[in-house]
Structure formats: structure tokens, C-alpha cells
mmCIF file of the N, C-alpha and C atoms, coordinates in Angstrom:
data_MODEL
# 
_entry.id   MODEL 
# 
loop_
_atom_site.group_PDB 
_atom_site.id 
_atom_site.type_symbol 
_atom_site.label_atom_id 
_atom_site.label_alt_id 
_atom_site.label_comp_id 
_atom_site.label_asym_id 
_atom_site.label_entity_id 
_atom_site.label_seq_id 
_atom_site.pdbx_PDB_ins_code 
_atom_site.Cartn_x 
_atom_site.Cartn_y 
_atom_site.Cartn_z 
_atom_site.occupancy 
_atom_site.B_iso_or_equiv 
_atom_site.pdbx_formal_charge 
_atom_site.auth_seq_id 
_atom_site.auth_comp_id 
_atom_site.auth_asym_id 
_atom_site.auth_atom_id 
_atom_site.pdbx_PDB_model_num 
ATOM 1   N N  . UNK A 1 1  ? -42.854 54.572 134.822 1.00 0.00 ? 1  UNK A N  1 
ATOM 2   C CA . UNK A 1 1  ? -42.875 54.445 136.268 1.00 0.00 ? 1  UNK A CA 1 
ATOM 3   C C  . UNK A 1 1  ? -42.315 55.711 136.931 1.00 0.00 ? 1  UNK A C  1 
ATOM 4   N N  . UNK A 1 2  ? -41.516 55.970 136.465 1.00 0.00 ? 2  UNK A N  1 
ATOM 5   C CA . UNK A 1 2  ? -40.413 57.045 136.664 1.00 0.00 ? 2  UNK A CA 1 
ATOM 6   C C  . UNK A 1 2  ? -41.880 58.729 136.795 1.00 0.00 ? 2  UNK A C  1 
ATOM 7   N N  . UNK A 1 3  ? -42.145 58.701 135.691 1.00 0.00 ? 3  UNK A N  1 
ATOM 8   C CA . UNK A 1 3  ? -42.899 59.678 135.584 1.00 0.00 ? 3  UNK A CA 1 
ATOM 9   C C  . UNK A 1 3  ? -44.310 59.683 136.162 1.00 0.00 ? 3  UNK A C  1 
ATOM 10  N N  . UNK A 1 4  ? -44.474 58.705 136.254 1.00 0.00 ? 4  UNK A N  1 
ATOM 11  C CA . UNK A 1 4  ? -46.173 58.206 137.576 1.00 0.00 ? 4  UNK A CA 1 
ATOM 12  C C  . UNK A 1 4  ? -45.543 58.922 139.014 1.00 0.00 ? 4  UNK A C  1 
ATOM 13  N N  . UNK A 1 5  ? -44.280 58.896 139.266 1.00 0.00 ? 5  UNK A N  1 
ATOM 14  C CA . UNK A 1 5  ? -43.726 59.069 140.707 1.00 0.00 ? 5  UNK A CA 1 
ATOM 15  C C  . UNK A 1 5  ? -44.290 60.647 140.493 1.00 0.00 ? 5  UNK A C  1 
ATOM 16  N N  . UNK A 1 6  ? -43.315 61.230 139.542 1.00 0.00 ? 6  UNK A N  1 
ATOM 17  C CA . UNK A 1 6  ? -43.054 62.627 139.629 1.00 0.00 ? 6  UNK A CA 1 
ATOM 18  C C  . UNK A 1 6  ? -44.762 63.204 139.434 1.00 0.00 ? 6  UNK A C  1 
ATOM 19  N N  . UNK A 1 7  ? -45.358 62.858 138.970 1.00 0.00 ? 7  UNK A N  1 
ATOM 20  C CA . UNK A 1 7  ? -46.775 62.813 138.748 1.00 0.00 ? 7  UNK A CA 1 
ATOM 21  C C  . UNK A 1 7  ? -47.042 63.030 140.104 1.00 0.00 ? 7  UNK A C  1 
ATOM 22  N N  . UNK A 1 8  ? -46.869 62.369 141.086 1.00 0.00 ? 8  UNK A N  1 
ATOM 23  C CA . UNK A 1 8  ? -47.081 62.179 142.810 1.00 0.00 ? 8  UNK A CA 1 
ATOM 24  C C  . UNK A 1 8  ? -46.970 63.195 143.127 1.00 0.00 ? 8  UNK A C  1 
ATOM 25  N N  . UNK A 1 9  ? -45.910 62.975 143.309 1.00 0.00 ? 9  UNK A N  1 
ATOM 26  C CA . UNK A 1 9  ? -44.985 64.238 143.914 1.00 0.00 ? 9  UNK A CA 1 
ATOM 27  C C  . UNK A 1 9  ? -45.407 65.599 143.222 1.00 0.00 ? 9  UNK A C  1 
ATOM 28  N N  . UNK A 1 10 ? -45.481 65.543 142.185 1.00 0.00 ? 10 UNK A N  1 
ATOM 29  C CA . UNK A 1 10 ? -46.245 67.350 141.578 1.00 0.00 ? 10 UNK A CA 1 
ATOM 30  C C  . UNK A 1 10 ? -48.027 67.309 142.541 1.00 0.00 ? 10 UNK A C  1 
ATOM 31  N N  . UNK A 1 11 ? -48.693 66.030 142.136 1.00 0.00 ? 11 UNK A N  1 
ATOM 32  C CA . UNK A 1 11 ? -49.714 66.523 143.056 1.00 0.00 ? 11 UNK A CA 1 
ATOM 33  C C  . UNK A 1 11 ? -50.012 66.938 144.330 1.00 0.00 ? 11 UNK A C  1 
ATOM 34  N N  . UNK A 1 12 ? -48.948 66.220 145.247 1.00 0.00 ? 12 UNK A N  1 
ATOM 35  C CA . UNK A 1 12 ? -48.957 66.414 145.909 1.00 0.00 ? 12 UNK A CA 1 
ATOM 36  C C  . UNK A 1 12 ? -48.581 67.694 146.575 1.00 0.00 ? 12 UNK A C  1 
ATOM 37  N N  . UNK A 1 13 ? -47.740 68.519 145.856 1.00 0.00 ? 13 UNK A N  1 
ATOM 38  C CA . UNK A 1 13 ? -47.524 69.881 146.275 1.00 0.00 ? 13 UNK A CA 1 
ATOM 39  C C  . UNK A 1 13 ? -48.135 70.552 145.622 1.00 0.00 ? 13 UNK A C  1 
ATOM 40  N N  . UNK A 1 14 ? -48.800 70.340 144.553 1.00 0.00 ? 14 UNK A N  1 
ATOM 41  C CA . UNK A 1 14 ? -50.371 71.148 144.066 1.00 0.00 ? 14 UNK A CA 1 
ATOM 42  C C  . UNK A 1 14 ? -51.223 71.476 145.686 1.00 0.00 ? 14 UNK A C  1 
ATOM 43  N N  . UNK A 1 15 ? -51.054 70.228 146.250 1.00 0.00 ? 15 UNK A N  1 
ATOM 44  C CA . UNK A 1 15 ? -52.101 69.996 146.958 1.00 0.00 ? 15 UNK A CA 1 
ATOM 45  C C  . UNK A 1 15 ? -51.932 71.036 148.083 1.00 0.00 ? 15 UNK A C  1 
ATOM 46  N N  . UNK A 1 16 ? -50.471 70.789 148.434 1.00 0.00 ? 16 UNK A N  1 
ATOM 47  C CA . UNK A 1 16 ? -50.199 71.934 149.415 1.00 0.00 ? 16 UNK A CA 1 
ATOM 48  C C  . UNK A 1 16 ? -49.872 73.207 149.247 1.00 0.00 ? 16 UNK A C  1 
ATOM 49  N N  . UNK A 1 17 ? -49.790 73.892 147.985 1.00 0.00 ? 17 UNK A N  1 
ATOM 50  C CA . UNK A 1 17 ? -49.626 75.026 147.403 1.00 0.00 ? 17 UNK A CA 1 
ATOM 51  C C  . UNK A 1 17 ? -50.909 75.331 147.805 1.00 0.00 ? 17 UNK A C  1 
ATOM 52  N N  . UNK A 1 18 ? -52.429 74.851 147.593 1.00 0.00 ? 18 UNK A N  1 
ATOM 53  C CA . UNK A 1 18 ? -53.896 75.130 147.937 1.00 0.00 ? 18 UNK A CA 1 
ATOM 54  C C  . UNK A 1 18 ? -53.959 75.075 149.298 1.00 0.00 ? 18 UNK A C  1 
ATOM 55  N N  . UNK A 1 19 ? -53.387 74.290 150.299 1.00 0.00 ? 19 UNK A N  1 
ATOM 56  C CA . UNK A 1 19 ? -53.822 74.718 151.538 1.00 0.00 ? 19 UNK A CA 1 
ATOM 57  C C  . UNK A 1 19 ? -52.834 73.679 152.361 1.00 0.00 ? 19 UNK A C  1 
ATOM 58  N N  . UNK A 1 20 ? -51.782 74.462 152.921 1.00 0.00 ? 20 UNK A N  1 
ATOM 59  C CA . UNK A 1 20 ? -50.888 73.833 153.462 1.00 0.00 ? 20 UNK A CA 1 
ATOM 60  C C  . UNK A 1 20 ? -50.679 73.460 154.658 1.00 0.00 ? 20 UNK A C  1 
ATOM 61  N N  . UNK A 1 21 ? -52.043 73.264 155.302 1.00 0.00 ? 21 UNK A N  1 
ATOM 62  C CA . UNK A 1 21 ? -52.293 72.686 156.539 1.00 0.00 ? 21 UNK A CA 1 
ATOM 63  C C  . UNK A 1 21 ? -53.253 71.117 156.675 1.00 0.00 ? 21 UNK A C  1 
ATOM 64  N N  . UNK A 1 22 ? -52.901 71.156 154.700 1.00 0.00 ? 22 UNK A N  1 
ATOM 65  C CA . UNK A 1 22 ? -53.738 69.806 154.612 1.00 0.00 ? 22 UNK A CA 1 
ATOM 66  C C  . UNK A 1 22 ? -53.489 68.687 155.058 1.00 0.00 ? 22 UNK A C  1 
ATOM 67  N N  . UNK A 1 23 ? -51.747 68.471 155.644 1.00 0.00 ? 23 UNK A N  1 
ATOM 68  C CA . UNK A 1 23 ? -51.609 67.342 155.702 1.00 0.00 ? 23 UNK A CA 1 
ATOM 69  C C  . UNK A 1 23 ? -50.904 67.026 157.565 1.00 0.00 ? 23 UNK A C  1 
ATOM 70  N N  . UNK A 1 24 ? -50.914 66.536 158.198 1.00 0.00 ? 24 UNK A N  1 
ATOM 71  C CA . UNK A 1 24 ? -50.536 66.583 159.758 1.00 0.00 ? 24 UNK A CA 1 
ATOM 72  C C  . UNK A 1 24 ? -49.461 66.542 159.776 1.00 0.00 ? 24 UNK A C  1 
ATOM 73  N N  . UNK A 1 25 ? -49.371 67.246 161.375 1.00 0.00 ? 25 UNK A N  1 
ATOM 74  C CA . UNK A 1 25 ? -48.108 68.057 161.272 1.00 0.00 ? 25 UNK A CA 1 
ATOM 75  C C  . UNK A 1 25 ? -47.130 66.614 162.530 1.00 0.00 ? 25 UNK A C  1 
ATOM 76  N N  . UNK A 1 26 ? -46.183 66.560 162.362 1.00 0.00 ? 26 UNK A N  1 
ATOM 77  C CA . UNK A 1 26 ? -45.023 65.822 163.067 1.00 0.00 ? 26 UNK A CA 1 
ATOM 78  C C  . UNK A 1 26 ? -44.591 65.833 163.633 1.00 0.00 ? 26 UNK A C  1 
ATOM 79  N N  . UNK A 1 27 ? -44.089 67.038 163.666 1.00 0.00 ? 27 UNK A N  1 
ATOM 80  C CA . UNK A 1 27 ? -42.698 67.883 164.457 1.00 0.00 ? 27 UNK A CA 1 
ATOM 81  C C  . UNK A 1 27 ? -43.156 69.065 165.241 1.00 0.00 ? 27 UNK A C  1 
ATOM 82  N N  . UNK A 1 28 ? -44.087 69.260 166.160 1.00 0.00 ? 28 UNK A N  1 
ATOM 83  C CA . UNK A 1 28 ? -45.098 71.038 166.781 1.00 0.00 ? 28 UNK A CA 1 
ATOM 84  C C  . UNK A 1 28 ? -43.859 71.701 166.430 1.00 0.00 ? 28 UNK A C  1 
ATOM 85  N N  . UNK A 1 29 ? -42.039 71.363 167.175 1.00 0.00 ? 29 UNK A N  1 
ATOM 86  C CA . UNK A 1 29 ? -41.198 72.158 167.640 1.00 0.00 ? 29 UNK A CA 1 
ATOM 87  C C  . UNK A 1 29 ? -41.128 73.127 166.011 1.00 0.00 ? 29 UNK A C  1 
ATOM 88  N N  . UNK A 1 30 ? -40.591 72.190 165.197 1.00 0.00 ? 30 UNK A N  1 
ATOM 89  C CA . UNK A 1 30 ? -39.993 72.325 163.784 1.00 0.00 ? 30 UNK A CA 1 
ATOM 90  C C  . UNK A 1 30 ? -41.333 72.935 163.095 1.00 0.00 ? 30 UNK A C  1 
ATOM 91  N N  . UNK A 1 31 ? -43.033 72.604 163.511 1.00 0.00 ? 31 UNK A N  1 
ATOM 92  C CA . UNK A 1 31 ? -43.973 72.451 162.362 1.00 0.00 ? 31 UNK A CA 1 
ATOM 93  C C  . UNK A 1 31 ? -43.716 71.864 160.663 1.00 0.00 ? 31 UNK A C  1 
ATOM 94  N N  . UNK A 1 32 ? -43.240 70.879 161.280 1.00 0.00 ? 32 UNK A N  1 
ATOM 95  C CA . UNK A 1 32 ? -42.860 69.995 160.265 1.00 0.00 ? 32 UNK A CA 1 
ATOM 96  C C  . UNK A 1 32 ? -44.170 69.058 159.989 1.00 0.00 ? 32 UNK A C  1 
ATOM 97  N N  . UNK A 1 33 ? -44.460 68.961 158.187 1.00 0.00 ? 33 UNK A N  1 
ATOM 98  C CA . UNK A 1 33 ? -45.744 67.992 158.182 1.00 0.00 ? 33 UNK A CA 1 
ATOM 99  C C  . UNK A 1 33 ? -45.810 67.039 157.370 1.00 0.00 ? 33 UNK A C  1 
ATOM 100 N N  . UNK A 1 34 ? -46.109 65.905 157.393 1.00 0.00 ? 34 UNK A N  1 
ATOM 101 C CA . UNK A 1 34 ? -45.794 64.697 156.729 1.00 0.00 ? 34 UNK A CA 1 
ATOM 102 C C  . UNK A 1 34 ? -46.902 64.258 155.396 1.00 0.00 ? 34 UNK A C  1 
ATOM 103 N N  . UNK A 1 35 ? -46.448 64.333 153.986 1.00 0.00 ? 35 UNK A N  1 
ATOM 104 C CA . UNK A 1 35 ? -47.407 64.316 152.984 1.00 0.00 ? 35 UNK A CA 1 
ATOM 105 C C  . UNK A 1 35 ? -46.844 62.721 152.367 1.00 0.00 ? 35 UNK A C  1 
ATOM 106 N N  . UNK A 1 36 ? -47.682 61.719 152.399 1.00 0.00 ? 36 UNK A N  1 
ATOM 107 C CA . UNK A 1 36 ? -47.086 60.378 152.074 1.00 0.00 ? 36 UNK A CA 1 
ATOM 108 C C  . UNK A 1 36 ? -47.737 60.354 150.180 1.00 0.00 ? 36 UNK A C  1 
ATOM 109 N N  . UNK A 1 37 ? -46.659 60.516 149.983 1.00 0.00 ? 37 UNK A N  1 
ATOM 110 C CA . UNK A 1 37 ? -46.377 60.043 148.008 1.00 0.00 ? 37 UNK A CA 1 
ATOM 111 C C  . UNK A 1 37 ? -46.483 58.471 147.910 1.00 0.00 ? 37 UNK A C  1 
ATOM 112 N N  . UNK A 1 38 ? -46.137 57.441 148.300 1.00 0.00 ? 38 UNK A N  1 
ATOM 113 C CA . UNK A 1 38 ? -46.756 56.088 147.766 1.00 0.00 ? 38 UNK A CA 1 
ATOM 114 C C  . UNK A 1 38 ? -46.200 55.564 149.131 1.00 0.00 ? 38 UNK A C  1 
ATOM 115 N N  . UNK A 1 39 ? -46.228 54.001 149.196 1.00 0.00 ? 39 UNK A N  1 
ATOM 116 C CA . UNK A 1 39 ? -46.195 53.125 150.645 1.00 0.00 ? 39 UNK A CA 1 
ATOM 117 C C  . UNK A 1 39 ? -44.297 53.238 150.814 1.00 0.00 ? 39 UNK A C  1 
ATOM 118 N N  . UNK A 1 40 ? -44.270 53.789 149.805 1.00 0.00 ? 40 UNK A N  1 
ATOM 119 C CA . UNK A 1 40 ? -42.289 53.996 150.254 1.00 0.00 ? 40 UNK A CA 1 
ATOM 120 C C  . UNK A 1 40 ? -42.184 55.397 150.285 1.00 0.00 ? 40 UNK A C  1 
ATOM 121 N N  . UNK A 1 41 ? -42.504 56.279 149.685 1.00 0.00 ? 41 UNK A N  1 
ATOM 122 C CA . UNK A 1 41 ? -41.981 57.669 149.953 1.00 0.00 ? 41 UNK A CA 1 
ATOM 123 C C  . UNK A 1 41 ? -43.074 58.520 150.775 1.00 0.00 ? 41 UNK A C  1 
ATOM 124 N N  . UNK A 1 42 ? -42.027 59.544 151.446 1.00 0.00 ? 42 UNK A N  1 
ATOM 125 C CA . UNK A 1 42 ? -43.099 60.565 152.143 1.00 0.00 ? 42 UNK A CA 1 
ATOM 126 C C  . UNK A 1 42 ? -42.226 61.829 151.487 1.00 0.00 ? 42 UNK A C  1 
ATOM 127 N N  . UNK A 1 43 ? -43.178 63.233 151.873 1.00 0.00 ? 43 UNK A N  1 
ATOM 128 C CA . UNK A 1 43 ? -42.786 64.145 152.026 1.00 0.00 ? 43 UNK A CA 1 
ATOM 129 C C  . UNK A 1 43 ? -43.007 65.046 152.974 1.00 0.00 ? 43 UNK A C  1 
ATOM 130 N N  . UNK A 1 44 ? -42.146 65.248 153.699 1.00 0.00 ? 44 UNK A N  1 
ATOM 131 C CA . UNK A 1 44 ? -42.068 66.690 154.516 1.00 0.00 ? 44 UNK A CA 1 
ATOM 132 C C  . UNK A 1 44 ? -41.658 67.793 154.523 1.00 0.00 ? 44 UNK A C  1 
ATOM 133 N N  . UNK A 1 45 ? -42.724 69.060 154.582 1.00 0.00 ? 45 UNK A N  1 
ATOM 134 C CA . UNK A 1 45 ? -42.516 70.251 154.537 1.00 0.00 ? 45 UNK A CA 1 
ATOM 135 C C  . UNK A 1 45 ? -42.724 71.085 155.498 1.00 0.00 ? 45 UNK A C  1 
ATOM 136 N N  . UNK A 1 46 ? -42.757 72.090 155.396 1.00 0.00 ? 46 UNK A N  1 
ATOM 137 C CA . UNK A 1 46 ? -43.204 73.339 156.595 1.00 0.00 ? 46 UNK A CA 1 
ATOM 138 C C  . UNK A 1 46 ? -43.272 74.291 155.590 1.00 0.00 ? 46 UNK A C  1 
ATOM 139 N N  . UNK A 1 47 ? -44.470 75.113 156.231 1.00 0.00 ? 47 UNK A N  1 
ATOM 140 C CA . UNK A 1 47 ? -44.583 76.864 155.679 1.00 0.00 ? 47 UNK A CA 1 
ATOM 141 C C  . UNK A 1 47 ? -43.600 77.777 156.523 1.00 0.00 ? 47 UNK A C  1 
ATOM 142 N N  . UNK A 1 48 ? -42.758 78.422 156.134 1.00 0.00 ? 48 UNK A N  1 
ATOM 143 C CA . UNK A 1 48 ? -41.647 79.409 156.860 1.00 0.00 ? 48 UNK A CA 1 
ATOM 144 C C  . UNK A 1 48 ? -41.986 80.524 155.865 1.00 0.00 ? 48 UNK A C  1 
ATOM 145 N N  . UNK A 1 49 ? -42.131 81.694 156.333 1.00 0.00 ? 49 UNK A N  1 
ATOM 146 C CA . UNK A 1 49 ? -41.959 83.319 156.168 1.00 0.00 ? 49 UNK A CA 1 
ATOM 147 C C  . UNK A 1 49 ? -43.130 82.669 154.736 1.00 0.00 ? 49 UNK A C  1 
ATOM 148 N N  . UNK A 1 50 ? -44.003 82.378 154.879 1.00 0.00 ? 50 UNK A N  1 
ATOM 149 C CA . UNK A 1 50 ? -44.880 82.615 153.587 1.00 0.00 ? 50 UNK A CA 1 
ATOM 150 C C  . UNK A 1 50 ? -44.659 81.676 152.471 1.00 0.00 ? 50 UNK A C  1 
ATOM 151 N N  . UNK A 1 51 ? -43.901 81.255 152.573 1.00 0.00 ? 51 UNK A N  1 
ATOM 152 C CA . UNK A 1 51 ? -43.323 79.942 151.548 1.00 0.00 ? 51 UNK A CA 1 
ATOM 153 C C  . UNK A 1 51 ? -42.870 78.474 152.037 1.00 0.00 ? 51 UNK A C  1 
ATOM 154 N N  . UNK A 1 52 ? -43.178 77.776 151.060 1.00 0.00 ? 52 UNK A N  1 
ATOM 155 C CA . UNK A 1 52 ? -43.090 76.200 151.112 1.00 0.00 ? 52 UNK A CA 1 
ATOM 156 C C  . UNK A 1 52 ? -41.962 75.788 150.950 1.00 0.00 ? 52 UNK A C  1 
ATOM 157 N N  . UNK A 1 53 ? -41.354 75.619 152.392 1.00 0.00 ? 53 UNK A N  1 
ATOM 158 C CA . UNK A 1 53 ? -39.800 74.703 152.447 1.00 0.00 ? 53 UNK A CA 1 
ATOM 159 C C  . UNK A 1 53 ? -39.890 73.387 152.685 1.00 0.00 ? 53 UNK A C  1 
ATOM 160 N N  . UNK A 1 54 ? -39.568 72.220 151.158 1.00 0.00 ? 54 UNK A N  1 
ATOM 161 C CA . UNK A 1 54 ? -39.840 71.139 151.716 1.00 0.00 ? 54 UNK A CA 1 
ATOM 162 C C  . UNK A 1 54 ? -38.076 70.922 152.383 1.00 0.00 ? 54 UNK A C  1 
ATOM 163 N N  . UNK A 1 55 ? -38.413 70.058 153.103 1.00 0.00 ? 55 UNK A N  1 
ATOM 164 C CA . UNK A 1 55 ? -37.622 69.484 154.233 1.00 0.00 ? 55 UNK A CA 1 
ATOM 165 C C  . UNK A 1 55 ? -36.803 68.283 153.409 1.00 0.00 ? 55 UNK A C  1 
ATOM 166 N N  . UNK A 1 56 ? -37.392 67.566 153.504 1.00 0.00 ? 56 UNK A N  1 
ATOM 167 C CA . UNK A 1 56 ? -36.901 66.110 152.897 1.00 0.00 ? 56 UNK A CA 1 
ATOM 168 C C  . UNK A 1 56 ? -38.270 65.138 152.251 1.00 0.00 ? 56 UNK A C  1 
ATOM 169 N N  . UNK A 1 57 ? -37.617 64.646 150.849 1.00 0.00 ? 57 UNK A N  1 
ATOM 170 C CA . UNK A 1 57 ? -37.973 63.336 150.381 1.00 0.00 ? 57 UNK A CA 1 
ATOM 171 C C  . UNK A 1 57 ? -37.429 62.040 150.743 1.00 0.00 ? 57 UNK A C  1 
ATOM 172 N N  . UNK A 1 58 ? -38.284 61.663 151.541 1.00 0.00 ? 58 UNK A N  1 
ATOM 173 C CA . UNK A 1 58 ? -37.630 60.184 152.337 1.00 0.00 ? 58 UNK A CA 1 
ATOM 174 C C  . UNK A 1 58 ? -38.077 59.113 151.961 1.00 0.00 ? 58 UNK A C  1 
ATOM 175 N N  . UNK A 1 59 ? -37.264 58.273 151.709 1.00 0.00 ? 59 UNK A N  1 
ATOM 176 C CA . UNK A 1 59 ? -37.780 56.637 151.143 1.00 0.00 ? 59 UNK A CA 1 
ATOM 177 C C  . UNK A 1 59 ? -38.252 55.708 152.606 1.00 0.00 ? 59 UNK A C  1 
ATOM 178 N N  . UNK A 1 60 ? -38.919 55.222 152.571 1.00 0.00 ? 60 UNK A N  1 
ATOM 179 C CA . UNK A 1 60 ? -39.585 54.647 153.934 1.00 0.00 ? 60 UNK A CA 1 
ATOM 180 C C  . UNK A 1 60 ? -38.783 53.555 154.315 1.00 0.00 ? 60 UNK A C  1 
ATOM 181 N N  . UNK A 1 61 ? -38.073 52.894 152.758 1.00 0.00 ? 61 UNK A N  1 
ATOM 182 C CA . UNK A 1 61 ? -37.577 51.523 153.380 1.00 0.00 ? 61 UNK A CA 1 
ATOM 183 C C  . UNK A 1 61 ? -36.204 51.393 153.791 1.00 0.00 ? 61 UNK A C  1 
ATOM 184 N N  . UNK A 1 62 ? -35.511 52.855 154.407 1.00 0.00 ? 62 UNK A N  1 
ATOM 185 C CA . UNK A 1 62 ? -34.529 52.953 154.715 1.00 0.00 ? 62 UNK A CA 1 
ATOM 186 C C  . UNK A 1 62 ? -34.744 52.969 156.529 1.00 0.00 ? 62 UNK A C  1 
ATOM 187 N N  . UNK A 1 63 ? -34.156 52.852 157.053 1.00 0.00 ? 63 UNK A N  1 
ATOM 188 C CA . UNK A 1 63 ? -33.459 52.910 158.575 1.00 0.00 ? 63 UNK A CA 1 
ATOM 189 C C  . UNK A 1 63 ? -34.573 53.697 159.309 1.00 0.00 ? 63 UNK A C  1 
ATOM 190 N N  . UNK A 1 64 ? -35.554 53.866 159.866 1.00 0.00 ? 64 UNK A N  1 
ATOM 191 C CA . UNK A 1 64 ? -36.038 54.917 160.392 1.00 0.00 ? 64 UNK A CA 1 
ATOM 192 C C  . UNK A 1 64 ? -35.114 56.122 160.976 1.00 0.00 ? 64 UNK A C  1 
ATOM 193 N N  . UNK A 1 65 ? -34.045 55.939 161.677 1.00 0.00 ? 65 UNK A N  1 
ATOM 194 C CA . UNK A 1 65 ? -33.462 56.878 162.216 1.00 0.00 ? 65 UNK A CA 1 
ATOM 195 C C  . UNK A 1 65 ? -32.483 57.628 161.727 1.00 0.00 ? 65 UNK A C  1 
ATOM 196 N N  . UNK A 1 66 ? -32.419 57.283 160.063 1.00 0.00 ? 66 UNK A N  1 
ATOM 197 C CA . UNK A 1 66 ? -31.755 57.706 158.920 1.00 0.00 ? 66 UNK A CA 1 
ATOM 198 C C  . UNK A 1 66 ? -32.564 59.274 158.909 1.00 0.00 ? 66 UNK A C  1 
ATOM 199 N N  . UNK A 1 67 ? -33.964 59.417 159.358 1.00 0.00 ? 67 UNK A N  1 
ATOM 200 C CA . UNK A 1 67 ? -34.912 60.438 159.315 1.00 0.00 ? 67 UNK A CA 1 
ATOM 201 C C  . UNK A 1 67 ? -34.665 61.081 160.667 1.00 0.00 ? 67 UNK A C  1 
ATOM 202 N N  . UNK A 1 68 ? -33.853 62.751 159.925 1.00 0.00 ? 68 UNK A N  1 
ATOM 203 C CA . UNK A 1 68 ? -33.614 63.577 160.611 1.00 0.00 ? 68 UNK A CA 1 
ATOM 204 C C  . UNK A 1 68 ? -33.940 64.948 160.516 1.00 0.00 ? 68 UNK A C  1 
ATOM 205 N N  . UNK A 1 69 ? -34.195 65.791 160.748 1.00 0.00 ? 69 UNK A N  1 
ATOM 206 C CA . UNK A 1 69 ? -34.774 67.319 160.710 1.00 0.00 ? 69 UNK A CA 1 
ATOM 207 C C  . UNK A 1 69 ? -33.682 68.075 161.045 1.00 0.00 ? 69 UNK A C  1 
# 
């Protein structure tokens, strides 16, 4: 199970390593963009100076306002 996740999560930044405007963006201010890994986790990143800063791995079934930038 453990390794199906990380499986996710590697594709998913495969995905955005290929084109990192694949996934919508959240935040215009921040260009922050939201890549959803299964019905509980997301990921958010941004491209800064040429490279992929992810932001945060967030579990969905926590607090919404636990989610901060």
C-alpha cells in the first residue's frame, strides 16, 4: 500500500517534470498548483527560478484551514 502511494506521488511529478502547467493553478498571487495523488492527498507546487518547488503534501481529511501557503 505504502509503495502504490509513493508510486503516485513519483508519477505524478514525472508528470510535472514534462510540463508543469499540467495541472491548475490555485493561488494566481503565489502560482501555486494543485496535483491530486488519491481522494485524500493532494499536491502543491509552483515553478520558481526554473525549478520545481513543491509546497506541501496535504492529506484532505484534515481541517481545511490546516492548508496554508
Amino acid at each position: 500500500m505504502v509503495n502504490r502511494f509513493i508510486n503516485r506521488v513519483d508519477d505524478n511529478i514525472n508528470l510535472i517534470l514534462k510540463d508543469s502547467k499540467i495541472f491548475p493553478v490555485i493561488n494566481e498571487d503565489l502560482q501555486i498548483r494543485k496535483s491530486v495523488i488519491s481522494k485524500h492527498n493532494t499536491l502543491y507546487y509552483r515553478e520558481k527560478a526554473g525549478k520545481l518547488e513543491i509546497i506541501r503534501l496535504f492529506d484532505s481529511r484534515q481541517a481545511p484551514n490546516k492548508l496554508k501557503f
